[in-house]
Z-matrix of the N, CA and C atoms (Angstrom, degrees):
N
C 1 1.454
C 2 1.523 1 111.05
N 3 1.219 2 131.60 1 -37.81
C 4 1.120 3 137.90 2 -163.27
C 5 1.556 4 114.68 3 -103.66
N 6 1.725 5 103.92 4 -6.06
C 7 1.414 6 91.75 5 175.77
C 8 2.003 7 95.29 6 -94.15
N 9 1.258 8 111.30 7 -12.06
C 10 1.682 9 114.76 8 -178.72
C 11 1.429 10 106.36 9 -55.75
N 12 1.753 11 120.52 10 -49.32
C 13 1.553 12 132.45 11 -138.08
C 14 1.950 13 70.62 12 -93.76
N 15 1.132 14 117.09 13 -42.49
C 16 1.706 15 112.88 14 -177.09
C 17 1.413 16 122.11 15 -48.08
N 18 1.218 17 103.03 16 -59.59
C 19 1.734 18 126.97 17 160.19
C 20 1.576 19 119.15 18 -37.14
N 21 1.305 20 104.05 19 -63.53
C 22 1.469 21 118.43 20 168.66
C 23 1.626 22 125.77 21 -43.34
N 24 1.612 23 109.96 22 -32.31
C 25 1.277 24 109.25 23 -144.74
C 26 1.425 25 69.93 24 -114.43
N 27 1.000 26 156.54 25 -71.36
C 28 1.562 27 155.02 26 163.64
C 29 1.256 28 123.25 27 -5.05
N 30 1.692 29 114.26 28 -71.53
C 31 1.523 30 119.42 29 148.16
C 32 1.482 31 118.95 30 -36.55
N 33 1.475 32 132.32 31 -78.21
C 34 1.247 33 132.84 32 -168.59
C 35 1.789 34 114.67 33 -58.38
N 36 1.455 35 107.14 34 -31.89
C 37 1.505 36 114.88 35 169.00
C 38 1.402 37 121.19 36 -55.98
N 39 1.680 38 115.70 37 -29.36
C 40 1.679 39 126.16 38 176.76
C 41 1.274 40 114.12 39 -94.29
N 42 1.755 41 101.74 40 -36.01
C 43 1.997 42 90.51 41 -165.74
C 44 1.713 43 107.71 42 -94.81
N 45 1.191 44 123.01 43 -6.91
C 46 1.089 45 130.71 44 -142.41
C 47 1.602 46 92.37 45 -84.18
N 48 1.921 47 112.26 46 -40.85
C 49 1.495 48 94.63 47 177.15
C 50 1.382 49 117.17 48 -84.84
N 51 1.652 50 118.61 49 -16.24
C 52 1.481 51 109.71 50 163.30
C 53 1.518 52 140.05 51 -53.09
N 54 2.134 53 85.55 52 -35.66
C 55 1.600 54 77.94 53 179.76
C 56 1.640 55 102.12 54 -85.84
N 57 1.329 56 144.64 55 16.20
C 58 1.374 57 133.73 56 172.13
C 59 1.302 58 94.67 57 -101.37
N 60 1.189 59 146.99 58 -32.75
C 61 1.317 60 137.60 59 145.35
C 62 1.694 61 132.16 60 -8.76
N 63 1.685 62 86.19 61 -70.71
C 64 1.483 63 103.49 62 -178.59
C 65 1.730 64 113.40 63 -73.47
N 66 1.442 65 112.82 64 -20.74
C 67 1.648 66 121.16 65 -174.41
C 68 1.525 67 92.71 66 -88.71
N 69 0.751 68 124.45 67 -63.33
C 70 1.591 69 116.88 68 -173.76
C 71 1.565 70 118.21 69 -58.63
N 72 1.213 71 126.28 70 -35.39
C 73 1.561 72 147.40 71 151.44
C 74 1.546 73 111.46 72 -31.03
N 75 1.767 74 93.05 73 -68.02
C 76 1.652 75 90.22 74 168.47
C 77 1.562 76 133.28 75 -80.19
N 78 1.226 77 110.79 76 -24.65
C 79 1.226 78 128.11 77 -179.07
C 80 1.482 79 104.36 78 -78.77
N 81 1.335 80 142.19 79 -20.70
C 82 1.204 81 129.27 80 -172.96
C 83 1.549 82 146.90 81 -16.25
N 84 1.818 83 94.60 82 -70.57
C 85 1.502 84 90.48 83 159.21
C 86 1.198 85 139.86 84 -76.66
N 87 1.238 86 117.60 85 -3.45
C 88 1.768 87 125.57 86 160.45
C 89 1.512 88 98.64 87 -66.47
N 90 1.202 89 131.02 88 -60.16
C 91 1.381 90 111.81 89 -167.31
C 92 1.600 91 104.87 90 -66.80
N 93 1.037 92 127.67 91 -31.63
C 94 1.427 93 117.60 92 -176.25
C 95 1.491 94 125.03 93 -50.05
N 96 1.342 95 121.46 94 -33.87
C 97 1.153 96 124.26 95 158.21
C 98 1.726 97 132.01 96 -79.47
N 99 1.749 98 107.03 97 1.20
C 100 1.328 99 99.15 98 169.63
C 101 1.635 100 93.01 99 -85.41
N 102 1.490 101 118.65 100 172.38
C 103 1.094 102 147.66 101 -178.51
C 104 1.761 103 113.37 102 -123.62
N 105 0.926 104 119.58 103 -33.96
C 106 1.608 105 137.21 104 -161.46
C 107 1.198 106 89.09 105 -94.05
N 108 1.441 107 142.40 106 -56.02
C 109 1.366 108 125.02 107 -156.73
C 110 1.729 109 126.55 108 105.93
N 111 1.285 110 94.72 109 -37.52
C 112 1.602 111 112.49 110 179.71
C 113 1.269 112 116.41 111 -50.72
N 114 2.111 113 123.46 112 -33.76
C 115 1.500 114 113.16 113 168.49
C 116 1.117 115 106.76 114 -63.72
N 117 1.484 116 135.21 115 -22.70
C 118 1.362 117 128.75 116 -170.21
C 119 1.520 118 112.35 117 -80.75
N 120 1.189 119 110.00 118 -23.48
C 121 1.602 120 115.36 119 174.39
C 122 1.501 121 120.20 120 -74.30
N 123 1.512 122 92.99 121 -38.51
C 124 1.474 123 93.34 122 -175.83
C 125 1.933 124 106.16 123 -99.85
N 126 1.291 125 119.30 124 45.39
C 127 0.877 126 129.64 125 -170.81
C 128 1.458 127 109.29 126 -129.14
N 129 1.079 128 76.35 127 -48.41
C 130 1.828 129 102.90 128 -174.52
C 131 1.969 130 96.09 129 -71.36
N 132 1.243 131 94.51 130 -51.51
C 133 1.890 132 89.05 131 -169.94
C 134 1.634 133 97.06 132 -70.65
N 135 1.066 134 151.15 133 -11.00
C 136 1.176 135 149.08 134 176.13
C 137 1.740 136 109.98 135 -71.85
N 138 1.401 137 122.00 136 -67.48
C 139 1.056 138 121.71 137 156.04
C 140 1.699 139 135.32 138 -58.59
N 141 1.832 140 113.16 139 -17.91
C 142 1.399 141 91.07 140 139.36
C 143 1.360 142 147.73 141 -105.81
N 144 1.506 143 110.03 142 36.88
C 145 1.487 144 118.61 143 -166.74
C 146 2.149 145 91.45 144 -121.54
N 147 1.514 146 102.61 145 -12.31
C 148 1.141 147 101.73 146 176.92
C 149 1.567 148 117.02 147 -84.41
N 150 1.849 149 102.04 148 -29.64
C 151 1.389 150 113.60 149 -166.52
C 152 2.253 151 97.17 150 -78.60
N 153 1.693 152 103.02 151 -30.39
C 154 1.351 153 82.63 152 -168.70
C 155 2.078 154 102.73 153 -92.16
N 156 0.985 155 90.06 154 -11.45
C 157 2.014 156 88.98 155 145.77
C 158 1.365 157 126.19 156 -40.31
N 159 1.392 158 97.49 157 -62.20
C 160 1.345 159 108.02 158 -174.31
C 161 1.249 160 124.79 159 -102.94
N 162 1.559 161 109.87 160 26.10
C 163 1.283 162 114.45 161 163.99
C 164 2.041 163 99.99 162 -118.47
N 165 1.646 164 108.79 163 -23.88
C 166 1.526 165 81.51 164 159.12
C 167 1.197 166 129.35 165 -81.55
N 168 1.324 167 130.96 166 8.25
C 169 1.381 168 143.67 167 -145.15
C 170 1.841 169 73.40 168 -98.64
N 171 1.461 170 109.36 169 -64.31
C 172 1.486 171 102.78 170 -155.48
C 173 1.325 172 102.69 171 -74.60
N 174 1.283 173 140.92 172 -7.74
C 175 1.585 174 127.35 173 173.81
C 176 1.158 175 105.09 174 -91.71
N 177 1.361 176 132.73 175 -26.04
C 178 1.052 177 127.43 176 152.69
C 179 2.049 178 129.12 177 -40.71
N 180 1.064 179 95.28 178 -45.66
C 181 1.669 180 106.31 179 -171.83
C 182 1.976 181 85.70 180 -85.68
N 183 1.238 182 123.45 181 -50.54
C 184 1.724 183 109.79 182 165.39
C 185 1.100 184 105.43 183 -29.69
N 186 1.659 185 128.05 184 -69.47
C 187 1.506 186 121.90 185 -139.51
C 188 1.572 187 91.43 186 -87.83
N 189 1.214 188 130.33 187 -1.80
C 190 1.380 189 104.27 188 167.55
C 191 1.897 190 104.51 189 -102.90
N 192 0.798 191 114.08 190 25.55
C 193 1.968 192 101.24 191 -168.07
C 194 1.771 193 70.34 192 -123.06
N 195 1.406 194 138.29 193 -51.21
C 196 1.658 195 128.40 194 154.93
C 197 1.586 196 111.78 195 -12.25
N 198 1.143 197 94.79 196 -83.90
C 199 1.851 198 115.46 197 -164.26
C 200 1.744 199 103.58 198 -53.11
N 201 1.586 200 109.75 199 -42.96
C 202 1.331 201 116.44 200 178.03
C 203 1.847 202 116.84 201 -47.00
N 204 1.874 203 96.61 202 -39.29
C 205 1.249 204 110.24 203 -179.40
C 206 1.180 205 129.20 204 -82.98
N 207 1.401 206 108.96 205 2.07
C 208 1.682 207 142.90 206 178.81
C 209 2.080 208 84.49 207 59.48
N 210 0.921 209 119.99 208 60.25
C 211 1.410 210 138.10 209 152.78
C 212 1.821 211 127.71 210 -115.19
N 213 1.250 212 93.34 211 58.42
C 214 1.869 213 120.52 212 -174.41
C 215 1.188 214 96.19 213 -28.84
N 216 1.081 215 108.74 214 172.09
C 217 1.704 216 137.46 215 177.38
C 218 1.429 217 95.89 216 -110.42
C-alpha cells in the first residue's frame, strides 16, 4: 500500500508541472483571450486527472510484472 501512495506522489510531484507546461505552451492563444480564467481551470484539471490516470495505469502494470516475479507487495 505504501509503496503505491509513494509511487504516486513521486510521479505526480515531477510530471504534473511538465505536463502544465506543455498544456499551457500549446494552449496559449486560446487562453489569451479568456479573461475569467475558468478555460484555464478547466484545462488544467483535465490534464491533471489525465496525468494521475496514467500514473495508476503504470503502477498498476508494475504491480503486476512484481506479482509475475512472485515479488509481493
Amino acid at each position: 500500500m505504501w509503496k503505491s501512495v509513494l509511487f504516486s506522489s513521486i510521479w505526480i510531484g515531477i510530471t504534473i508541472p511538465l505536463v502544465l507546461a506543455v498544456i499551457f505552451t500549446i494552449f496559449e492563444p486560446l487562453l489569451a483571450f479568456d479573461t475569467s480564467g475558468i478555460l484555464m481551470l478547466i484545462i488544467m484539471a483535465i490534464g491533471a486527472i489525465g496525468d494521475i490516470y496514467l500514473a495508476t495505469r503504470i503502477w498498476t502494470w508494475i504491480e503486476y510484472k512484481l506479482y509475475k516475479r512472485k515479488h509481493y507487495m
